[in-house]
C-alpha positions as CSV (number, residue, x, y, z in Angstrom):
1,X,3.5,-14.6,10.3
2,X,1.5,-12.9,13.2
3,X,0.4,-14.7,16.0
4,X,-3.2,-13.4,16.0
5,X,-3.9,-11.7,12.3
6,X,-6.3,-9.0,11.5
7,X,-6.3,-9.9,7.9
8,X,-5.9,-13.5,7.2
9,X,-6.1,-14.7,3.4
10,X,-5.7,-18.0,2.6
11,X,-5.0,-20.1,-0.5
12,X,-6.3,-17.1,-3.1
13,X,-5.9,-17.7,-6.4
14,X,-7.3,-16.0,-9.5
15,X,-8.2,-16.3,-12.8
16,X,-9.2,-13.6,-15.2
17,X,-11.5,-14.6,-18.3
18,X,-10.4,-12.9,-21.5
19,X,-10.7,-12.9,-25.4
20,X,-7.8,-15.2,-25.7
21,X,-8.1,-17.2,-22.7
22,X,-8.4,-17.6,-19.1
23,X,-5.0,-15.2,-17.3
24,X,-3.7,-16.7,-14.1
25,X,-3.0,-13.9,-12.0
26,X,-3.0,-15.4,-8.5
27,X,-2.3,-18.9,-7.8
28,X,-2.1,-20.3,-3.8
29,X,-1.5,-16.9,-1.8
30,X,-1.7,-17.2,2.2
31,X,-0.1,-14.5,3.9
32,X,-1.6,-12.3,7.0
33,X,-1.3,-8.9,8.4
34,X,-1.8,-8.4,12.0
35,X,-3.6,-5.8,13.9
36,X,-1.5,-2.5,13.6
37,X,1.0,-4.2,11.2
38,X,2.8,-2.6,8.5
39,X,2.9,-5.1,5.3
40,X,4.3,-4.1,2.0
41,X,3.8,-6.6,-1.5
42,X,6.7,-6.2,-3.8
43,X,6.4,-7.8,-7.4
44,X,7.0,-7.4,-10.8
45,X,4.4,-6.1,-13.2
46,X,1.4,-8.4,-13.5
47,X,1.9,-11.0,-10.9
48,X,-1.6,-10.4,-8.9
49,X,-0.7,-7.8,-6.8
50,X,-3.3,-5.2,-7.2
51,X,-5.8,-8.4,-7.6
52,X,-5.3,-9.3,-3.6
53,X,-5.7,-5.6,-2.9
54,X,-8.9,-5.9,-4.5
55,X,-9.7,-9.6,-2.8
56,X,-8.7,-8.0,0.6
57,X,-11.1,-4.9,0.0
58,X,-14.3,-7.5,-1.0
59,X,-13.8,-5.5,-4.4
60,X,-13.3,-8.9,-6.4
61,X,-14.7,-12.3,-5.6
62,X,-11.9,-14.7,-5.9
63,X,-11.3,-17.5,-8.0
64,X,-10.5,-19.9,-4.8
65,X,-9.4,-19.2,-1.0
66,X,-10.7,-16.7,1.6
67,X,-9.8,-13.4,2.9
68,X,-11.2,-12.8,6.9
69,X,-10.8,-9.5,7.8
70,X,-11.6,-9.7,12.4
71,X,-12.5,-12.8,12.1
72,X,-15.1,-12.3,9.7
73,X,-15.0,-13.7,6.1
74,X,-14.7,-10.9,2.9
75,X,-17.8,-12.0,0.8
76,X,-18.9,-8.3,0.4
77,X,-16.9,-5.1,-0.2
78,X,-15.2,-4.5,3.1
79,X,-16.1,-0.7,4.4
80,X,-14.4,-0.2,7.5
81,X,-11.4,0.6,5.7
82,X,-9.4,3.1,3.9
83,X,-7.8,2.6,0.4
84,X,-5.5,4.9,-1.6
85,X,-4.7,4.0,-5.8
86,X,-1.9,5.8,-7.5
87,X,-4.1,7.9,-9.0
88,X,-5.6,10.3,-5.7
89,X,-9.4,10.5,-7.2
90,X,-9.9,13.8,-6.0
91,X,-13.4,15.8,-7.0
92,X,-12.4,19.0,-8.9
93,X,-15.6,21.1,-7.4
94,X,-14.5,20.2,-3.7
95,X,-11.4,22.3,-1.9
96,X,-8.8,20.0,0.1
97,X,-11.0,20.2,3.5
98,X,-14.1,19.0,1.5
99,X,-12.3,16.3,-0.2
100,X,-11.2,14.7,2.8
101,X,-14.5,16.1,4.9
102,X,-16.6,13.6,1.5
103,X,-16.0,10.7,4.4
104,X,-18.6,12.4,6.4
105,X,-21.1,12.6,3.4
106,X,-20.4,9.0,2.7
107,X,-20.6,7.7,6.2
108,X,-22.7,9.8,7.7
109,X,-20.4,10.9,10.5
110,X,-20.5,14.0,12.5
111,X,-19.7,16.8,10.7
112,X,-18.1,18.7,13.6
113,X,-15.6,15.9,14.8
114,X,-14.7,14.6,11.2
115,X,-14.0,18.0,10.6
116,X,-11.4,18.6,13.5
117,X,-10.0,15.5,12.0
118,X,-9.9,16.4,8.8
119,X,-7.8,19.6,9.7
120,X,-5.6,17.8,12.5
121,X,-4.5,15.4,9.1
122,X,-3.9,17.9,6.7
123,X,-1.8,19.8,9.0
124,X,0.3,16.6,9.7
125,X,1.3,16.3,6.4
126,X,1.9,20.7,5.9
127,X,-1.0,21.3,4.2
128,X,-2.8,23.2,6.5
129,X,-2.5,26.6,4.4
130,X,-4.1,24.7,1.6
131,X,-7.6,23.8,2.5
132,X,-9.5,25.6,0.8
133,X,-7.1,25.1,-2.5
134,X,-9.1,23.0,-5.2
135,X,-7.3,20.0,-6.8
136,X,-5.7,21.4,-9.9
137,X,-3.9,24.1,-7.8
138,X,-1.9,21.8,-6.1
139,X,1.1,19.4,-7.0
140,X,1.1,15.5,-7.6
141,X,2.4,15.4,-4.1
142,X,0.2,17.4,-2.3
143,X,-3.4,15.4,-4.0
144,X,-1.7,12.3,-3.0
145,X,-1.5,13.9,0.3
146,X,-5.0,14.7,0.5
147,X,-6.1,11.2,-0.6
148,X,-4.3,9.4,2.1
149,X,-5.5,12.2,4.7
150,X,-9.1,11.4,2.8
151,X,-8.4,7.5,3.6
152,X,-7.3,8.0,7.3
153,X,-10.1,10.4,8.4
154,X,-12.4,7.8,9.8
155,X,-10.3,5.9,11.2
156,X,-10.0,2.4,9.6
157,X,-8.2,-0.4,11.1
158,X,-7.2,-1.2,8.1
159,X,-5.4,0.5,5.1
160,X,-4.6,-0.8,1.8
161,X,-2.3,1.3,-1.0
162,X,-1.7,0.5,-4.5
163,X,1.7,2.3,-6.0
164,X,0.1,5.1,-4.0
165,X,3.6,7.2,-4.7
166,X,4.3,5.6,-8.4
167,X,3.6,8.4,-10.3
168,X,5.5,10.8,-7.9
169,X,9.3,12.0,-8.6
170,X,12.2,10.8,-6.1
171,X,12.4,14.2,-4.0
172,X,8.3,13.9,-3.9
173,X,8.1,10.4,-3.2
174,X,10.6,10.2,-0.5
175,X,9.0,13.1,1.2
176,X,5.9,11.1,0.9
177,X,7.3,8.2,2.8
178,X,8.5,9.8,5.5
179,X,5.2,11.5,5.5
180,X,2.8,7.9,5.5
181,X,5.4,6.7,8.2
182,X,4.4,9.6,10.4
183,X,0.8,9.3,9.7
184,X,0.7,5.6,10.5
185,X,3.1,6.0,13.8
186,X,0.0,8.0,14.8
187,X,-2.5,5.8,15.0
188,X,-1.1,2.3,13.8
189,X,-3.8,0.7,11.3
190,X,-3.3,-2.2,9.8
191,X,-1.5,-1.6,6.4
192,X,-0.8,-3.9,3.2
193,X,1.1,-1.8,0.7
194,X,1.5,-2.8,-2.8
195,X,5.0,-1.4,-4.6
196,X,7.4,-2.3,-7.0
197,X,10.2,-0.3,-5.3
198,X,12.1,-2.9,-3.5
199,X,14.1,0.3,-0.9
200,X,10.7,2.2,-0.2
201,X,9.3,-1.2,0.7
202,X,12.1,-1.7,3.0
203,X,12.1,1.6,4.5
204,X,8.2,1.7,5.6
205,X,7.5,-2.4,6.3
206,X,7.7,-4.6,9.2
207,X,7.4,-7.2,6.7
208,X,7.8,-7.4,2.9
209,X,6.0,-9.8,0.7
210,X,8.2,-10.9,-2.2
211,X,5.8,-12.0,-5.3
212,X,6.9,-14.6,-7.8
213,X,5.8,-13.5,-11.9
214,X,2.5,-14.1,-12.9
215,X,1.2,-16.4,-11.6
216,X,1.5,-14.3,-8.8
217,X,2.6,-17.0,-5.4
218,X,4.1,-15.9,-2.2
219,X,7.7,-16.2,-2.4
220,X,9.2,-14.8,0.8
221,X,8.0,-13.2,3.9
222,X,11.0,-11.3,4.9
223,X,10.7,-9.3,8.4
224,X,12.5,-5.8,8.2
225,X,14.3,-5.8,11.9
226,X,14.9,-1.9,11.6
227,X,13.8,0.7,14.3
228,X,11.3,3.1,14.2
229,X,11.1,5.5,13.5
230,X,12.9,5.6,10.7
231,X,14.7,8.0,8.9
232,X,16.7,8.7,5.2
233,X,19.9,8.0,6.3
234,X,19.0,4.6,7.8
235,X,19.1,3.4,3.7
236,X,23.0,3.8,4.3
237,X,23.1,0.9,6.9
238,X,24.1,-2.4,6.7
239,X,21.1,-4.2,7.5
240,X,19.5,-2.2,5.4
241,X,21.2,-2.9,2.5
242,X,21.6,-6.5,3.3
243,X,17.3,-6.5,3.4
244,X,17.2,-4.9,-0.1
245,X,19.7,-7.0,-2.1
246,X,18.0,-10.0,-0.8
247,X,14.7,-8.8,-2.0
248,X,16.5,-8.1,-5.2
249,X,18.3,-11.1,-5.6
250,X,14.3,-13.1,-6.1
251,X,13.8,-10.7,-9.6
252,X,17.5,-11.6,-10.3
253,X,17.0,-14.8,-10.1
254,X,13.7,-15.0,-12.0
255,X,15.6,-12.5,-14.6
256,X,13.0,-9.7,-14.0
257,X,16.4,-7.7,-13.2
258,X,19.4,-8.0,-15.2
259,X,22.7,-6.6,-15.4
260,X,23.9,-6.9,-19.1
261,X,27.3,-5.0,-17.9
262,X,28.0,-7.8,-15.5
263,X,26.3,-10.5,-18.0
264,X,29.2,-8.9,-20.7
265,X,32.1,-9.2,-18.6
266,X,31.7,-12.7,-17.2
267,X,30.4,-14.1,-20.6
């Protein structure tokens, strides 16, 4: 856990109210995310996961616990902060540079500086000969490129992604890692990362969050010891491997994974 923690949520638990009952999403989840720390959430489906992305962000009220974001305690959605869904929730009318310049319009920053910003992004990530492209002439790989560039033009100190690359194919989505690990090496914000794919985890974390099933609890807080920055081929070493089968051996365990083949043969 880190020493002095920019986002600090303690004892968070959920319940949901519906037709056939109350759900039990989150139940007793403490973890933190220091200043310029790179956090990723794995989990299987349903166990809370976008709910403390929501908790974090002052989207949700919580059942019990407390989020403090600086210091401060969550009671009110949190601005200072950028958040990307799977979905990029791009405006059709707008071209790429407006899409990301809307942070200006929302925020009331200056037009000029958010601009050169807006540009410096989009050309980080090789879409510089697409700003004035609309949304619907571009790939699931660029939009999601122009969201993230959308979240990071202001500068938060904090970002928080949902499956931000779940809808993507491999090729896409690997690109797309190495392409958030260059935008965070950048600048550093605080990150918490919310993903069901146990390697991509592993590649872009300093730490990984291993969820239980719903009810979703904390547990393992594994630190990924592995330079930056980091590159495919790293998912060919040793430690690297050795990070990822322990990650996978919690959904073994819990039977979320199984391998009938293996089940066959010993049975």
């Amino acid at each position: 856990m880190a020493s002095s923690p920019f986002v600090s949520v303690r004892g968070l638990s959920h319940r949901y109210a519906t037709r056939a009952g109350p759900v039990h999403a989150l139940d007793e989840v403490s973890l933190d995310v220091g200043a310029g720390e790179f956090v990723a959430v794995v989990g299987p489906s349903g166990c809370g996961k976008t709910t403390l992305l929501l908790a974090v962000a002052g989207l949700l009220a919580p059942s019990e616990g407390t989020v403090t974001i600086g210091g401060a305690r969550v009671e009110r959605p949190f601005t200072d902060v950028g958040i990307v869904f799977q979905d990029p929730v791009l405006l059709d009318w707008r071209d790429v540079l407006a899409n990301v310049m809307l942070q200006a319009d929302v925020r009331g920053l200056d037009r000029d500086a958010t601009r050169e910003r807006s540009r410096a992004l989009l050309a980080r990530v090789g879409l510089d000969g697409f700003l004035h492209r609309h949304p619907y002439e571009l790939s699931g790989g660029m939009r999601q490129r122009v969201s993230i560039c959308r979240a990071l033009v202001h500068e938060p100190p904090l970002l928080l992604m949902d499956e931000p690359f779940g809808a993507l194919d491999a090729l896409t989505r690997e690109q797309m890692n190495l392409d958030l690990q260059d935008l965070w090496l950048a600048r550093r914000p605080g990150v918490l990362f919310v993903t069901h794919a146990i390697e991509e985890a592993v590649f872009l974390a300093s730490r990984v969050i291993v969820m239980t099933p719903r009810p979703g609890r904390v547990a393992a807080d594994i630190a990924i010891d592995l330079p930056r920055p980091r590159h495919p081929e790293m998912r060919e070493w040793p430690a690297f491997g050795h990070h990822a089968r322990t990650i996978r051996g919690y959904f073994e365990q819990w039977g979320v994974l199984r391998d009938r083949t293996l089940a066959e043969a010993a049975g």
